[in-house]
mmCIF file of the N, C-alpha and C atoms, coordinates in Angstrom:
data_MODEL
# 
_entry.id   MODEL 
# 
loop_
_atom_site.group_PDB 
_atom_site.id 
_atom_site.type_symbol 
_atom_site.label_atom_id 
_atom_site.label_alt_id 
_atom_site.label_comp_id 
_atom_site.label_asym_id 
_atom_site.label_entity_id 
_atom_site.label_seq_id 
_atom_site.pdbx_PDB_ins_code 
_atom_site.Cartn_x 
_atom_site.Cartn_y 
_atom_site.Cartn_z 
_atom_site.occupancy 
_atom_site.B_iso_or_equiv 
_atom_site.pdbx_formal_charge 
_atom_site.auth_seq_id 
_atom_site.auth_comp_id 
_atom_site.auth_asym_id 
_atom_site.auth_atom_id 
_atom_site.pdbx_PDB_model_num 
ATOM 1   N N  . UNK A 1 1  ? 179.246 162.534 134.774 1.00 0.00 ? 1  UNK A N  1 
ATOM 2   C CA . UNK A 1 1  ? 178.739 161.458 133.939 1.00 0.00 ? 1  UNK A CA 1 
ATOM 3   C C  . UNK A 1 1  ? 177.352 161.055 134.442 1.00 0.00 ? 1  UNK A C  1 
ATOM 4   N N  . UNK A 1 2  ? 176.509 160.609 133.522 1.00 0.00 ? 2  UNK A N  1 
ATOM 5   C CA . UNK A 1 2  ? 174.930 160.577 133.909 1.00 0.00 ? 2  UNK A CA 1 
ATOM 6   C C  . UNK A 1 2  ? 175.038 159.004 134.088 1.00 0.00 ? 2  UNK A C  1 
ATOM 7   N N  . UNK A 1 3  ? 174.127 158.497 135.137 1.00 0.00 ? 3  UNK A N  1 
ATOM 8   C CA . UNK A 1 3  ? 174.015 156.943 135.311 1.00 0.00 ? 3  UNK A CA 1 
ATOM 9   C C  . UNK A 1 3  ? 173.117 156.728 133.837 1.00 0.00 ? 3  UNK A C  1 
ATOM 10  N N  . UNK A 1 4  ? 173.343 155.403 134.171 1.00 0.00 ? 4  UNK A N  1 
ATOM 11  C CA . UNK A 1 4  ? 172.377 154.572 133.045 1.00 0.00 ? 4  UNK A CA 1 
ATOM 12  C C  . UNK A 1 4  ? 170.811 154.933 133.453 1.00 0.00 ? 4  UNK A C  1 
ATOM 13  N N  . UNK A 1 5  ? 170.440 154.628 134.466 1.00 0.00 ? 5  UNK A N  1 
ATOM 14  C CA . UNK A 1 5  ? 168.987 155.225 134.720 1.00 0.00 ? 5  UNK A CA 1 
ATOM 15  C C  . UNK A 1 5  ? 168.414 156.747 133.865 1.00 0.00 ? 5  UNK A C  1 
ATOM 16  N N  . UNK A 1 6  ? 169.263 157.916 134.160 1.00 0.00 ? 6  UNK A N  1 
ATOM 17  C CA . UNK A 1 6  ? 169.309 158.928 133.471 1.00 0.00 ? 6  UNK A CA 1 
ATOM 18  C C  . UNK A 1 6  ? 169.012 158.947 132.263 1.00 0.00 ? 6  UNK A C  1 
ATOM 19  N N  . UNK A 1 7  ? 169.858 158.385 131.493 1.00 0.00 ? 7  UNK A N  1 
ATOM 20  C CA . UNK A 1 7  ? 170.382 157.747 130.346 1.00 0.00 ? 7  UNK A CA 1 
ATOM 21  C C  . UNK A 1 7  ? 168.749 157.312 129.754 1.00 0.00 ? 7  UNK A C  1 
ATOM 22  N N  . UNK A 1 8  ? 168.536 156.548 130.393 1.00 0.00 ? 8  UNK A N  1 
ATOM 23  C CA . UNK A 1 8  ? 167.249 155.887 129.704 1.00 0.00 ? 8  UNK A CA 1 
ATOM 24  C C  . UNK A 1 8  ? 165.980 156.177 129.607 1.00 0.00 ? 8  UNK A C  1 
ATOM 25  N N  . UNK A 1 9  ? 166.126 156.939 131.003 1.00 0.00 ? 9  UNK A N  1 
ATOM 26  C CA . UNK A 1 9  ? 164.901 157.904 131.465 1.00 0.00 ? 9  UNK A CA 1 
ATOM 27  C C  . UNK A 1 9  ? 164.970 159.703 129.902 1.00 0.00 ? 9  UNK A C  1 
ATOM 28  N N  . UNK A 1 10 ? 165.975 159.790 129.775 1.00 0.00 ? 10 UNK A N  1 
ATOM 29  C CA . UNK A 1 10 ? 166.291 161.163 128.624 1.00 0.00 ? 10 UNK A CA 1 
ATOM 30  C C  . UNK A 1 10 ? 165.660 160.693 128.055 1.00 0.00 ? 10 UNK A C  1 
ATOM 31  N N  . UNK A 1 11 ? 166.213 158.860 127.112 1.00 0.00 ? 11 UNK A N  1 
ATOM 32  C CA . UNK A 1 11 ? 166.124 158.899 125.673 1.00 0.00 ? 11 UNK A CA 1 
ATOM 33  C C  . UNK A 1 11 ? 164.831 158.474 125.445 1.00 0.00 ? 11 UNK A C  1 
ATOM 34  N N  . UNK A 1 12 ? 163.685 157.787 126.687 1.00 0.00 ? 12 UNK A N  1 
ATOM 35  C CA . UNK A 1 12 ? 162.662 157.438 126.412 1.00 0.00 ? 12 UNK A CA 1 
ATOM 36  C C  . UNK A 1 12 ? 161.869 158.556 126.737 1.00 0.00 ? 12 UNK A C  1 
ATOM 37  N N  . UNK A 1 13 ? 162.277 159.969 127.082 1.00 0.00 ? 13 UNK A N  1 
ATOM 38  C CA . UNK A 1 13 ? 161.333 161.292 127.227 1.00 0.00 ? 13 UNK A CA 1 
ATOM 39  C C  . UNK A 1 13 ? 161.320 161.818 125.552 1.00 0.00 ? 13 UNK A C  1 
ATOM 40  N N  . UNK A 1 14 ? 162.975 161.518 125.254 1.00 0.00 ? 14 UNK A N  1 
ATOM 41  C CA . UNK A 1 14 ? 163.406 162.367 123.578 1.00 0.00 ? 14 UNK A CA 1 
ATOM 42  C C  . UNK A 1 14 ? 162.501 161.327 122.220 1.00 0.00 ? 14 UNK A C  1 
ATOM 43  N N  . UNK A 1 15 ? 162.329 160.575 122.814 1.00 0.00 ? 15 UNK A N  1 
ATOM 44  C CA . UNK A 1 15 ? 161.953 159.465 121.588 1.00 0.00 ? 15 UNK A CA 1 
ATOM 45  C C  . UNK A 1 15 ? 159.907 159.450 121.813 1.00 0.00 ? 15 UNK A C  1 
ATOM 46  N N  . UNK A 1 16 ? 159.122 159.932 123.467 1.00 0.00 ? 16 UNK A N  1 
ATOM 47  C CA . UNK A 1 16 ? 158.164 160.480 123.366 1.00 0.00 ? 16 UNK A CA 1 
ATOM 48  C C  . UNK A 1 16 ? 157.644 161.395 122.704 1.00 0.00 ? 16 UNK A C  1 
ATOM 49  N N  . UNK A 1 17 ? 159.062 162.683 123.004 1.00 0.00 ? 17 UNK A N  1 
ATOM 50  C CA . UNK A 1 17 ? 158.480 164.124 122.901 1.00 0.00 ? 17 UNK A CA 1 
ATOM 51  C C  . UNK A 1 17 ? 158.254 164.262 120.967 1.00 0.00 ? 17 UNK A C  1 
ATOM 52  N N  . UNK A 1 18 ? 159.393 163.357 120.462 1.00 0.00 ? 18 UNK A N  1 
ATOM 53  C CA . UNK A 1 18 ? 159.283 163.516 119.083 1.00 0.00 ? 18 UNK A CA 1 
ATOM 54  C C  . UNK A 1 18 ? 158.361 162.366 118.198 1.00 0.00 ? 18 UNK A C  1 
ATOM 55  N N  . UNK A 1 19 ? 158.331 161.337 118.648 1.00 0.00 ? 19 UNK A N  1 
ATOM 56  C CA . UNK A 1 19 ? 157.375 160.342 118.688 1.00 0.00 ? 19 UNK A CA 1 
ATOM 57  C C  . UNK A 1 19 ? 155.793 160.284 118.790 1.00 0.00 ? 19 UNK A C  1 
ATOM 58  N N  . UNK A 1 20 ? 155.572 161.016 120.244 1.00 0.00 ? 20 UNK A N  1 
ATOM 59  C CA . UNK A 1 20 ? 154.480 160.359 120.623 1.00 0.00 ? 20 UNK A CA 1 
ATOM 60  C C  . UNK A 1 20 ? 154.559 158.902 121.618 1.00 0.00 ? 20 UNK A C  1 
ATOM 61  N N  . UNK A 1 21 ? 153.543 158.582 122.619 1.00 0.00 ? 21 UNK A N  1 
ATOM 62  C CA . UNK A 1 21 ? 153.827 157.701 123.605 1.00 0.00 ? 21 UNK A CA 1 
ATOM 63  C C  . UNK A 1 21 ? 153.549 156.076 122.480 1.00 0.00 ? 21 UNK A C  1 
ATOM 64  N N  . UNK A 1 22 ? 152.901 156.054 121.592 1.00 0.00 ? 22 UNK A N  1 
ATOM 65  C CA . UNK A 1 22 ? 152.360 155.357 120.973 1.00 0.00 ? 22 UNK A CA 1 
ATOM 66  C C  . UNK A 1 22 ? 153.610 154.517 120.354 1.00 0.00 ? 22 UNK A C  1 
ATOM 67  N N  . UNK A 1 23 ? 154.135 155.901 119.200 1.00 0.00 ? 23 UNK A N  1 
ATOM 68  C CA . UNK A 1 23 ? 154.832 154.827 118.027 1.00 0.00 ? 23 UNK A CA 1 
ATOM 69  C C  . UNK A 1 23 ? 155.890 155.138 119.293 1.00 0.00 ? 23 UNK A C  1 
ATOM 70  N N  . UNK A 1 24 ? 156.499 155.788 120.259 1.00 0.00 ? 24 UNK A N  1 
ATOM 71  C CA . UNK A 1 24 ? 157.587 155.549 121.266 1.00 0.00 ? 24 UNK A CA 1 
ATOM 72  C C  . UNK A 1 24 ? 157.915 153.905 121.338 1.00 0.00 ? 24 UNK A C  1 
ATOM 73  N N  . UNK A 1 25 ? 156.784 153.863 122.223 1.00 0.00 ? 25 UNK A N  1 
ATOM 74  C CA . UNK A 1 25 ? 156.742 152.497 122.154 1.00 0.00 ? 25 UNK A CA 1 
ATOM 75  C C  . UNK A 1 25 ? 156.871 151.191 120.976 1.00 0.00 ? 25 UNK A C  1 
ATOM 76  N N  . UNK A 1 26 ? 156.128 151.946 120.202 1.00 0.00 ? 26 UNK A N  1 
ATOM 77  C CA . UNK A 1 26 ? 156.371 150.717 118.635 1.00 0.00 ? 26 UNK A CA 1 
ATOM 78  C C  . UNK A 1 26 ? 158.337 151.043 118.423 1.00 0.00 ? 26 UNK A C  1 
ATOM 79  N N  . UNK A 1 27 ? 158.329 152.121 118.361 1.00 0.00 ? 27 UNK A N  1 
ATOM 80  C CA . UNK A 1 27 ? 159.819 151.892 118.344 1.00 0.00 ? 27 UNK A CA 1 
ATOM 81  C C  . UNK A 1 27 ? 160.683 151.172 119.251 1.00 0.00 ? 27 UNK A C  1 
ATOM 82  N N  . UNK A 1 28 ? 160.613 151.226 120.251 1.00 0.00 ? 28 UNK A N  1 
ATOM 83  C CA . UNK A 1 28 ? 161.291 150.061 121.297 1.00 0.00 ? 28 UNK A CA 1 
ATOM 84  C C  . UNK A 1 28 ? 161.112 149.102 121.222 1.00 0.00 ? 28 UNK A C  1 
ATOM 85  N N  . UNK A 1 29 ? 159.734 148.528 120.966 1.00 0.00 ? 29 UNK A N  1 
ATOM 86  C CA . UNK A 1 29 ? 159.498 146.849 120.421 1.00 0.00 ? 29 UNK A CA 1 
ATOM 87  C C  . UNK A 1 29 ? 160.336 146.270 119.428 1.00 0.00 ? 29 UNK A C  1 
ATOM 88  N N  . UNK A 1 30 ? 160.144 147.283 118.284 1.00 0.00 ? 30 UNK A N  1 
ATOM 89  C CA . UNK A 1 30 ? 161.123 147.199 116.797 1.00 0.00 ? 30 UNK A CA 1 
ATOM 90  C C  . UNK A 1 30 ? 162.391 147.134 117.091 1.00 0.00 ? 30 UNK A C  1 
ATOM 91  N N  . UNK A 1 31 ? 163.173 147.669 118.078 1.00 0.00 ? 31 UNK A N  1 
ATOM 92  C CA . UNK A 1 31 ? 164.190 148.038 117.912 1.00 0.00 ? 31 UNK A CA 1 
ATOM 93  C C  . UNK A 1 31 ? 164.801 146.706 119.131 1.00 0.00 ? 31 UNK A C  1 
ATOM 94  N N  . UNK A 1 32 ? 163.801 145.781 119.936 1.00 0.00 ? 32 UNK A N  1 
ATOM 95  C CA . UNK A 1 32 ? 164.555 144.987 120.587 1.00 0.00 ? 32 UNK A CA 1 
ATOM 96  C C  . UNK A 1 32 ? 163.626 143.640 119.990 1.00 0.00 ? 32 UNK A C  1 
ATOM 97  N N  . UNK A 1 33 ? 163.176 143.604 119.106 1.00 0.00 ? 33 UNK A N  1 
ATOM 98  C CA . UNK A 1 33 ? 162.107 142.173 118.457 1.00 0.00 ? 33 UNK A CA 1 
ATOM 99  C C  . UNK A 1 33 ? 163.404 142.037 117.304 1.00 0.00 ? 33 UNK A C  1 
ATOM 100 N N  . UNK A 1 34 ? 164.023 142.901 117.002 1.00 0.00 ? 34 UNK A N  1 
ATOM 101 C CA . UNK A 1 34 ? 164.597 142.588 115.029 1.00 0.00 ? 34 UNK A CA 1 
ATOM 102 C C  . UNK A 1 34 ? 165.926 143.095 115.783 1.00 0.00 ? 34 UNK A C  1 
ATOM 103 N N  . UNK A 1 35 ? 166.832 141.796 114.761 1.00 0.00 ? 35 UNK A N  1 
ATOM 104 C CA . UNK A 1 35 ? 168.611 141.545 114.868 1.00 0.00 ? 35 UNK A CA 1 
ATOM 105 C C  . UNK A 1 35 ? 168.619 142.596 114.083 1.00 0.00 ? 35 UNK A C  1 
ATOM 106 N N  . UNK A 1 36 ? 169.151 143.649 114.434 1.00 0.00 ? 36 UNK A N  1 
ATOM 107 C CA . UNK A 1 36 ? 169.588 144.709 113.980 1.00 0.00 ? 36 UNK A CA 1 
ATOM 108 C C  . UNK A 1 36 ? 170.058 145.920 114.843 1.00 0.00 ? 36 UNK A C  1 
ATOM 109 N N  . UNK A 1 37 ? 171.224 145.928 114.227 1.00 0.00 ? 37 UNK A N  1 
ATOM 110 C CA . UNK A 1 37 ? 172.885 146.793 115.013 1.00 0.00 ? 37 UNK A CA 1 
ATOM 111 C C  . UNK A 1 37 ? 172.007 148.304 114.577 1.00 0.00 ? 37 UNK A C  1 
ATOM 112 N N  . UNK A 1 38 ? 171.672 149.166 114.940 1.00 0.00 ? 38 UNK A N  1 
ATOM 113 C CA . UNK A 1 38 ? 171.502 150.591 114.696 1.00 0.00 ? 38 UNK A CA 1 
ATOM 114 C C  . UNK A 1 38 ? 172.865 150.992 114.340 1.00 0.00 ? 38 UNK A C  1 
ATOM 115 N N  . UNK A 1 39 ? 173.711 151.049 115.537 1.00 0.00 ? 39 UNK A N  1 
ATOM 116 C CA . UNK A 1 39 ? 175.264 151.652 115.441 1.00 0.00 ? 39 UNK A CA 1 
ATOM 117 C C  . UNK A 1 39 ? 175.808 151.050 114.062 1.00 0.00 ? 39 UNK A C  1 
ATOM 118 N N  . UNK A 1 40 ? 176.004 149.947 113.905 1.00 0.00 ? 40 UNK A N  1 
ATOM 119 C CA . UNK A 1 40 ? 176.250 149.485 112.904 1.00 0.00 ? 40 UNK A CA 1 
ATOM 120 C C  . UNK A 1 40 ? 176.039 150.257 111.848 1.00 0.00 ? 40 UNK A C  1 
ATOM 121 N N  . UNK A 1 41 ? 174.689 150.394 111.432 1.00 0.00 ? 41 UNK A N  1 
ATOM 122 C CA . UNK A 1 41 ? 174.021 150.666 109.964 1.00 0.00 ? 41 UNK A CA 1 
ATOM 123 C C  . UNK A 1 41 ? 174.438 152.000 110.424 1.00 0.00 ? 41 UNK A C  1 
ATOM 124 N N  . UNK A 1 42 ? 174.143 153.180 111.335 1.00 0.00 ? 42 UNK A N  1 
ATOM 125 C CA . UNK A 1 42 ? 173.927 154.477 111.127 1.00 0.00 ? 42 UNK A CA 1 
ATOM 126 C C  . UNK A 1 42 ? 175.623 155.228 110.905 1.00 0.00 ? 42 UNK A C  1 
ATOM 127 N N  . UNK A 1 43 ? 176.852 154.010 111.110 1.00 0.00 ? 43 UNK A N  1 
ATOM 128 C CA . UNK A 1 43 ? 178.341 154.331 110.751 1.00 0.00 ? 43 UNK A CA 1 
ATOM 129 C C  . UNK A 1 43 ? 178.259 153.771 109.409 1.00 0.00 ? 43 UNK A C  1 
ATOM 130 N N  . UNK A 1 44 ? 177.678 152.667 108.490 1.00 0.00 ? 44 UNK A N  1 
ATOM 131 C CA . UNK A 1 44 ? 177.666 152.623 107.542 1.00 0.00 ? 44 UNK A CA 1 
ATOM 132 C C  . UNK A 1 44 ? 177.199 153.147 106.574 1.00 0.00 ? 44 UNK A C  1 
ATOM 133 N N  . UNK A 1 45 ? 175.783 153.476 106.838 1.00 0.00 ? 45 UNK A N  1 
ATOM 134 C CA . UNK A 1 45 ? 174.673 153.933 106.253 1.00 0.00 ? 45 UNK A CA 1 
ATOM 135 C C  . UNK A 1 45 ? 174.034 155.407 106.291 1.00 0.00 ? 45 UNK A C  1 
ATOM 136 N N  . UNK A 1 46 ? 174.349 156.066 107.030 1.00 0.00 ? 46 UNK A N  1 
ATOM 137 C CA . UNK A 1 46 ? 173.713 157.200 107.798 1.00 0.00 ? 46 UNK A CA 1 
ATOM 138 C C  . UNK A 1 46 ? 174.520 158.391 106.809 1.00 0.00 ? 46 UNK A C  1 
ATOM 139 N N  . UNK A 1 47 ? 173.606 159.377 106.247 1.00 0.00 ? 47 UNK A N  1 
ATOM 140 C CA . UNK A 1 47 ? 174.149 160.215 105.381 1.00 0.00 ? 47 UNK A CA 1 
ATOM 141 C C  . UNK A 1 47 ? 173.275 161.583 105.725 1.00 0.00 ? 47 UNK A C  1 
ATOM 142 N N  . UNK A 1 48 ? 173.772 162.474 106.275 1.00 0.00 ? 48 UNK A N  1 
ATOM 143 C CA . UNK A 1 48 ? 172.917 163.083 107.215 1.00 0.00 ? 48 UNK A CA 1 
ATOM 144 C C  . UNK A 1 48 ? 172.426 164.167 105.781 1.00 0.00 ? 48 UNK A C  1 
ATOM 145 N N  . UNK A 1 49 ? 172.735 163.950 104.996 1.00 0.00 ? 49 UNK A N  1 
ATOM 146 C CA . UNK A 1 49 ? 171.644 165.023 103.974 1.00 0.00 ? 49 UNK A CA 1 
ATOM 147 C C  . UNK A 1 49 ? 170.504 164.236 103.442 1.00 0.00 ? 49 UNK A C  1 
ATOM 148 N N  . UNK A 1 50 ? 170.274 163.391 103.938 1.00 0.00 ? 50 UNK A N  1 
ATOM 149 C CA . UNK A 1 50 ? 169.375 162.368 102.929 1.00 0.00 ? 50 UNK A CA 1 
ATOM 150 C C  . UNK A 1 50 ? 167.517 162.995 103.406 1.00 0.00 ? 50 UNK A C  1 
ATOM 151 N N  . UNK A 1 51 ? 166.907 162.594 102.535 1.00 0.00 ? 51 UNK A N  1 
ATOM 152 C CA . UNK A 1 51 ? 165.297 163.038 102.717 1.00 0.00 ? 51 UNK A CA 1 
ATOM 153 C C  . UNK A 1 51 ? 164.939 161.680 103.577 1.00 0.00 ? 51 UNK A C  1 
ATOM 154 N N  . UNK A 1 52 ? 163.927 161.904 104.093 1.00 0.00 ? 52 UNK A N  1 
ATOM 155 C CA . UNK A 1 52 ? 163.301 161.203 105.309 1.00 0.00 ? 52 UNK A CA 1 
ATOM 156 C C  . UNK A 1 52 ? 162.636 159.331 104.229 1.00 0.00 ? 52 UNK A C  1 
ATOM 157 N N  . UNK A 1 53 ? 162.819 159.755 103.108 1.00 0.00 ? 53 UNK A N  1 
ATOM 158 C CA . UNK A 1 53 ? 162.165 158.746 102.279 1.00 0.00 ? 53 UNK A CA 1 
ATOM 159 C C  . UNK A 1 53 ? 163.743 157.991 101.746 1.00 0.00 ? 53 UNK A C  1 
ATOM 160 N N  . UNK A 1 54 ? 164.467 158.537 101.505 1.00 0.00 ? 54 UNK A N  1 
ATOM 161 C CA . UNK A 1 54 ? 165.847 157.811 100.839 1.00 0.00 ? 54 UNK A CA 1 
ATOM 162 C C  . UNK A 1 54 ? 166.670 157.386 102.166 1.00 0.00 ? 54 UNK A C  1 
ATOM 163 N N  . UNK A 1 55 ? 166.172 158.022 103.559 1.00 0.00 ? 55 UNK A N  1 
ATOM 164 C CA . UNK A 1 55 ? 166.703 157.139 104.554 1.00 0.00 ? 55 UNK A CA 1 
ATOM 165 C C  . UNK A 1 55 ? 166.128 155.683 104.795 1.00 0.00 ? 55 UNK A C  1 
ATOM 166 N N  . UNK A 1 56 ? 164.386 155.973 104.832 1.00 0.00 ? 56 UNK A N  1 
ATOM 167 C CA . UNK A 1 56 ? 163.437 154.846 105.037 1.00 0.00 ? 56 UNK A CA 1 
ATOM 168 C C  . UNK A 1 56 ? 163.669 153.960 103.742 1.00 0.00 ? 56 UNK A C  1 
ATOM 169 N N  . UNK A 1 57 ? 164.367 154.244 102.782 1.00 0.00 ? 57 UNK A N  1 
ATOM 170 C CA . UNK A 1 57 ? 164.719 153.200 101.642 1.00 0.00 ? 57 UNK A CA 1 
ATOM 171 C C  . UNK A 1 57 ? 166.266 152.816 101.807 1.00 0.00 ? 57 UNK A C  1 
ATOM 172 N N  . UNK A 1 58 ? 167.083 152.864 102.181 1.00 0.00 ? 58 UNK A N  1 
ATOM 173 C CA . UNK A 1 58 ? 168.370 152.412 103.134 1.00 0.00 ? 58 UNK A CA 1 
ATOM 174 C C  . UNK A 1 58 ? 168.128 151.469 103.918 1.00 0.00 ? 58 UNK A C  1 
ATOM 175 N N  . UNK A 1 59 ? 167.310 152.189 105.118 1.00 0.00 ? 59 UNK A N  1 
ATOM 176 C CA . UNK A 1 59 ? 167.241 151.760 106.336 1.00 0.00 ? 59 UNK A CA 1 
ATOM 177 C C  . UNK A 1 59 ? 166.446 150.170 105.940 1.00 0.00 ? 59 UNK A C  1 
ATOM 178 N N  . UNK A 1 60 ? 165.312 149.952 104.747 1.00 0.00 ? 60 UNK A N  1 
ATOM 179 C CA . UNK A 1 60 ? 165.015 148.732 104.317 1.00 0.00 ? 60 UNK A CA 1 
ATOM 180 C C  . UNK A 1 60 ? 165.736 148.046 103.219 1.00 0.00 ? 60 UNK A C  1 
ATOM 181 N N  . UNK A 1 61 ? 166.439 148.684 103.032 1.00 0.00 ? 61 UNK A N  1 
ATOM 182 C CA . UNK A 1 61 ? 167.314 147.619 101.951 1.00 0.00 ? 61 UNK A CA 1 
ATOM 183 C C  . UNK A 1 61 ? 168.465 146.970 103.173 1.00 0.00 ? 61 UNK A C  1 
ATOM 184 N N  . UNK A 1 62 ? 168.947 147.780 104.363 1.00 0.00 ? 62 UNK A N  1 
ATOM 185 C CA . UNK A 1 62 ? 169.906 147.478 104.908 1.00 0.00 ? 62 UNK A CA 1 
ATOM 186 C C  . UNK A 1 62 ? 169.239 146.241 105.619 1.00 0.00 ? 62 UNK A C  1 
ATOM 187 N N  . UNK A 1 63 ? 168.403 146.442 106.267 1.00 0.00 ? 63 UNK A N  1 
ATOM 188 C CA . UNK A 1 63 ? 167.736 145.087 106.946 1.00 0.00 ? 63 UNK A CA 1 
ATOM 189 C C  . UNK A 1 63 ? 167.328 143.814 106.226 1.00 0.00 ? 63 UNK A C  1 
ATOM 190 N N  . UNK A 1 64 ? 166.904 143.845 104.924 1.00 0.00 ? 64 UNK A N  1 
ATOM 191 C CA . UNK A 1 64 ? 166.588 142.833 104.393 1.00 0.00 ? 64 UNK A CA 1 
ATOM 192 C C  . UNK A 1 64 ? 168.272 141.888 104.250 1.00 0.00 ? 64 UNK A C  1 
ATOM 193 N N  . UNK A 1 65 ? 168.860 142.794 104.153 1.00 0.00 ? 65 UNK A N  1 
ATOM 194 C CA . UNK A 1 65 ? 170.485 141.738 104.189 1.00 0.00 ? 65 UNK A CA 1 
ATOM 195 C C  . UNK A 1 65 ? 171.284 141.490 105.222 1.00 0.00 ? 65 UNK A C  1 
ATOM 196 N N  . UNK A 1 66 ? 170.726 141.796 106.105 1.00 0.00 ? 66 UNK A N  1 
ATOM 197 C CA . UNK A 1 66 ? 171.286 141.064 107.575 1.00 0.00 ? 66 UNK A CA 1 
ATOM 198 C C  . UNK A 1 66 ? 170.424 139.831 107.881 1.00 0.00 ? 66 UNK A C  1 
# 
């Protein structure tokens, strides 16, 4: 089992490498500034055939109602 250090150290290399150091970061701000469950929405919401545009239109309809 990997410690939490590990853990955090992966997902902030995986969220660079596909990201960029830039929006990396804008994503971590976003994701601890705004009440919003990820786990939540991505067991409710998450439809893994969807186009990158009908997710980003989910993913804002889901937030405006929390």
């Amino acid at each position: 089992m990997k410690t939490d250090t590990i853990v955090k150290q992966e997902g902030i290399n995986a969220l660079i490498s596909k990201l960029g150091y830039i929006d990396a970061e804008r994503f971590i701000a976003l994701i601890t500034s705004e009440p919003f469950d990820y786990t939540k929405w991505h067991e409710e919401s998450l439809d893994e055939g969807l186009s990158v545009r009908e997710l980003s239109k989910k993913a804002m309809a889901y937030s405006k109602n929390i």
